[in-house]
C-alpha positions in Angstrom: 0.0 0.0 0.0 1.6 3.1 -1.2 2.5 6.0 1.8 -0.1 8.8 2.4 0.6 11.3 0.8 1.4 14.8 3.2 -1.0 16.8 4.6 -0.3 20.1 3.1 0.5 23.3 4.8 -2.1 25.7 5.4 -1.6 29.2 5.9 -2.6 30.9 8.8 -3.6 34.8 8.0 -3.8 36.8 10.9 -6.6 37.8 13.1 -9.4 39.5 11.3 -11.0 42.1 13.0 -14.7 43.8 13.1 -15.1 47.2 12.0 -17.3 49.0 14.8 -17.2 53.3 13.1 -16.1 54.7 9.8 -15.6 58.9 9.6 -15.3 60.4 6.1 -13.1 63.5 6.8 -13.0 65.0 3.5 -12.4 63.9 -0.1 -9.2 62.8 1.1 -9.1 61.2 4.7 -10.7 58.9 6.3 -10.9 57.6 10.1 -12.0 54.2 11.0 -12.1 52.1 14.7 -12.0 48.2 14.9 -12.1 45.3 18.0 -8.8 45.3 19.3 -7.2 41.8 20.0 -6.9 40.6 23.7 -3.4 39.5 23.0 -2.5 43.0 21.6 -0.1 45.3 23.6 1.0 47.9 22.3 3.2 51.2 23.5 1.4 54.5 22.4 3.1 56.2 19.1 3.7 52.6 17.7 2.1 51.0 14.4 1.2 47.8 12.9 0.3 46.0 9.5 -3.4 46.2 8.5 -5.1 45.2 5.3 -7.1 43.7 3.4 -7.5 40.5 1.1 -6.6 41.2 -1.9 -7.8 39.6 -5.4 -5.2 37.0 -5.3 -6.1 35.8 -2.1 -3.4 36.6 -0.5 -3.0 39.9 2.7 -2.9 43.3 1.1 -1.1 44.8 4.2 0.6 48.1 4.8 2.1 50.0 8.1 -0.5 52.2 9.9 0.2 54.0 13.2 -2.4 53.5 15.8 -4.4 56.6 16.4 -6.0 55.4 19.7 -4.0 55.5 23.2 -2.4 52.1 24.5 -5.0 52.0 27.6 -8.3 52.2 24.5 -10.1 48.9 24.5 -10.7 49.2 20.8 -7.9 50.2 17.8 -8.6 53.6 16.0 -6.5 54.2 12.4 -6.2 57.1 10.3 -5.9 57.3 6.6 -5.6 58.6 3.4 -7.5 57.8 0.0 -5.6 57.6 -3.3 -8.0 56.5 -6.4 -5.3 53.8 -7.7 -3.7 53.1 -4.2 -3.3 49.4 -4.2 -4.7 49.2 -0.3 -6.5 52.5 0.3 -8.3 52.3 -2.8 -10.4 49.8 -1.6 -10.2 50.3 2.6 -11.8 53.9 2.2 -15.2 52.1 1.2 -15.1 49.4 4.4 -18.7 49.5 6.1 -19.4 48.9 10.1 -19.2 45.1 10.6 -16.6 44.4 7.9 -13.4 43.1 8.8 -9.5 44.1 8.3 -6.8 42.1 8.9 -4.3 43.0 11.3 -0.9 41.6 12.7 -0.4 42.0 16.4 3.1 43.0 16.1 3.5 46.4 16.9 6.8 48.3 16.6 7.9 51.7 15.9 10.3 54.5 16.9 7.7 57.1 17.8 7.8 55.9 21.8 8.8 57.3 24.8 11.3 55.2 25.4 13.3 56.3 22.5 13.7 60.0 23.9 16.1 60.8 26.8 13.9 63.1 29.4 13.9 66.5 28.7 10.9 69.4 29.4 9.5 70.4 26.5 8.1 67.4 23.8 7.4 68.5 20.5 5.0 66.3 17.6 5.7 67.8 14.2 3.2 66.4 11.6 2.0 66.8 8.3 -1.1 64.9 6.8 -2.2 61.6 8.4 1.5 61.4 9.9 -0.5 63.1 13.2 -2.3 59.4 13.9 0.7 58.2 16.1 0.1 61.7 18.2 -3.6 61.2 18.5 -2.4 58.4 20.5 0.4 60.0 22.6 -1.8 62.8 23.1 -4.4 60.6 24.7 -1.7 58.8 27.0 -1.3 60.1 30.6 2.5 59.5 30.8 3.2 62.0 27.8 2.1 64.7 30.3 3.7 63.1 33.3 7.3 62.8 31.9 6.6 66.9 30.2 6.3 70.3 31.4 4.4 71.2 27.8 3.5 69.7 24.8 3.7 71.1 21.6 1.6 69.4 18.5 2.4 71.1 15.2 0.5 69.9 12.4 0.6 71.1 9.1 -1.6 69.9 6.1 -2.8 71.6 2.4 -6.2 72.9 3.4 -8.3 73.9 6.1 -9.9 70.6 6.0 -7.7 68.4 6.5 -6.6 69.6 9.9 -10.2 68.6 11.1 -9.3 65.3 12.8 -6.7 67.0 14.8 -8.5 69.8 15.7 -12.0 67.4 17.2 -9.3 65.6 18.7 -7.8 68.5 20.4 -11.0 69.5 21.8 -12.1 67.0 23.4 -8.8 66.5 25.2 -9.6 68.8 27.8 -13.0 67.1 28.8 -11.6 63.7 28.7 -12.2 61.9 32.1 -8.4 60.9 32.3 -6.1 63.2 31.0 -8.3 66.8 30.7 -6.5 68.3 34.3 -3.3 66.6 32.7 -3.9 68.7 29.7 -4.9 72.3 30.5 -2.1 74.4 30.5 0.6 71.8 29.1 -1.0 70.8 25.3 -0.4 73.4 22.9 -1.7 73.0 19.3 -0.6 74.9 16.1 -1.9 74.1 13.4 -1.0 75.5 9.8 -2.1 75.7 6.3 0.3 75.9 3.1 -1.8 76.8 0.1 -5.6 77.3 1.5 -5.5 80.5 3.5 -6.2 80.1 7.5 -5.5 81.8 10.1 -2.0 80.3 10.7 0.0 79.3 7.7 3.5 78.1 6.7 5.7 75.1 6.6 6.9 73.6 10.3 10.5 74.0 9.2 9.9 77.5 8.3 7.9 78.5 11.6 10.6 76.7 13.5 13.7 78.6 12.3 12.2 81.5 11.7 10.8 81.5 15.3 7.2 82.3 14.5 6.3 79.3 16.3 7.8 80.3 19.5 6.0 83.8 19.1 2.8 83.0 18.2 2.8 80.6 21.3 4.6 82.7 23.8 7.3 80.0 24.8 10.7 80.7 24.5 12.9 79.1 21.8 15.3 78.2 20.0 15.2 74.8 20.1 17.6 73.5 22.7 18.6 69.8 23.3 18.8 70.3 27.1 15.4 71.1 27.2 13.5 69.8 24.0 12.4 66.7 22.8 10.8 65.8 19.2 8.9 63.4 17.0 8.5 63.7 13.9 5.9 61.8 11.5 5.4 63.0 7.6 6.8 62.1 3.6 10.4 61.5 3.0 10.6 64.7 2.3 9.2 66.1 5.2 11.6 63.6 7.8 14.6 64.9 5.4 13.9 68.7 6.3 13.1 68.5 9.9 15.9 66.5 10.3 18.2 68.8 9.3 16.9 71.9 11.3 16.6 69.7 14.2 19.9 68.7 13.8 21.3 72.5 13.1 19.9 73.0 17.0 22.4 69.7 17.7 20.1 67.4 18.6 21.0 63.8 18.2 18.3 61.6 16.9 17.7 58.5 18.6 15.9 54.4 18.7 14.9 52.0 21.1 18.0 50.9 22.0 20.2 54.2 22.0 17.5 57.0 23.1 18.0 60.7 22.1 16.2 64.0 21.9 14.7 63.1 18.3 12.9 60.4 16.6 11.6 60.0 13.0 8.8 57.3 12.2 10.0 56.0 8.7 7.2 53.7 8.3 4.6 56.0 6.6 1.1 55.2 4.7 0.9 57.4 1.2 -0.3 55.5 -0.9 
C-alpha cells in the first residue's frame, strides 16, 4: 500500500477584525475604529500592519500607526484615499461590521522610550503622519514625563486639519487626561496653500521662530530642554531633520535613546 501522501500546509492569516465606526473627513481622509485583540499590547506612538485581502487571495497589508491611546479597549486608524492606491483604494469604502486584517506586532520609533527626558516634547506632523500623536496625546505618561507639549500639524487645506482639531478638543473634557492637559498641550496648526489663520511650513515656523512667538514660549530649540517626534513624507523627515539637527540634537531608537525620533514607516499611498 503506497504512503499517504502529506497533509499540506495551510496558511494561517492573521486575526481578522470587526469594523465598529467609519468617519469620512473630506475627499481625502478617512478615520475608522475596529475590536482590538486581547493579546494586543501595544506602546502608544507605535504602528502595525493592517489590510485587506486582496484579489489574489493573498493579505494586502501596509504599516499604519495606531491613532488610539495604548489604555483604549478598541484600535482607531487614520488614513488617506488615493484613487489607484493598491490598499486605500479599496479600505476607504469598508462599512461597520466588515473586517480588516491586522498583525499583532507592533513596533515603531515614535515611543517614549526612545527619547532621553527633557521638558519640552514637541509632535511635528503633516497629513495623516499626526495618527501616532492622536495616540500619545491621549496617553497620561506623555504629560507626566513633560512640562508642555507642543503638536504642530501642518496639512494643504483647512480641511484636512479637522481630525486634529476634534481631537484637540475634546482633550480637555476627557475623564483621564483633561487636568493633565490644560495648561501643558499646545496646538498649532498651519495651512500651506488654502488660506487660515496660521500658515506656513513647520521648518519655516521653527527657524524662523514664528512658532515660539505666536505661542509665547521661549525658543530656539535647545537639546537640554526639548524633545521631538516627527511623523510626515520622506521629504518632510529629510527637512526636519536637518533643522533639528542645526539645534544639535541627536536623533535617537529604542536601543540608543536621544532628543529626536523620526517614524520612517509611513502610509501614502
Amino acid at each position: 500500500m503506497p504512503d499517504a501522501a502529506p497533509t499540506p500546509k495551510v496558511k494561517t492569516l492573521p486575526d481578522a477584525q470587526t469594523v465598529t465606526s467609519v468617519k469620512h473627513w473630506d475627499d481625502r481622509l478617512f478615520s475608522f475604529r475596529c475590536t482590538r485583540p486581547r493579546s494586543l499590547r501595544f506602546r502608544s506612538g507605535e504602528f502595525v500592519m493592517i489590510g485587506l485581502m486582496g484579489d489574489n487571495g493573498k493579505p494586502l497589508l501596509r504599516a499604519y500607526s495606531i491613532a488610539s491611546p495604548a489604555w483604549d479597549d478598541e484600535l482607531e486608524f487614520y488614513s488617506i484615499k488615493v484613487p489607484d492606491g493598491p490598499l486605500t483604494s479599496r479600505l476607504q469604502h469598508i462599512q461597520v461590521g466588515e473586517q480588516i486584517i491586522l498583525r499583532p506586532k507592533p513596533v515603531g520609533t515614535l515611543v517614549h522610550d526612545a527619547l532621553l527626558p527633557g521638558k519640552r516634547l514637541w509632535f511635528l506632523a503633516t497629513g495623516t503622519g499626526i495618527a501616532p500623536f492622536a495616540s500619545l496625546m491621549r496617553d497620561p505618561e506623555t504629560y507626566e514625563k513633560y512640562e508642555s507639549v507642543i503638536m504642530m500639524h501642518t496639512c494643504r487645506k483647512v480641511s484636512e486639519l479637522d481630525y486634529g482639531k476634534q481631537l484637540i478638543d475634546t482633550l480637555r473634557d476627557d475623564p483621564l487626561i483633561g487636568e493633565m492637559v490644560e495648561g501643558k498641550l499646545h496646538y498649532y496648526p498651519t495651512t500651506t496653500r488654502e488660506p487660515s489663520t496660521l500658515m506656513g511650513r513647520i521648518t519655516d515656523n521653527l527657524t524662523s521662530g514664528k512658532v515660539f512667538d505666536d505661542l509665547g514660549i521661549p525658543g530656539p530649540l535647545s537639546p537640554e530642554t526639548d524633545r521631538v517626534m516627527v511623523c510626515g513624507s520622506l521629504g518632510f523627515n529629510v527637512d526636519v531633520k536637518a533643522v533639528l539637527e542645526g539645534c544639535n540634537l541627536r536623533e535617537g531608537a529604542n536601543s540608543d535613546p536621544g532628543e529626536y525620533v523620526v517614524e520612517k514607516a509611513f502610509v501614502g499611498e
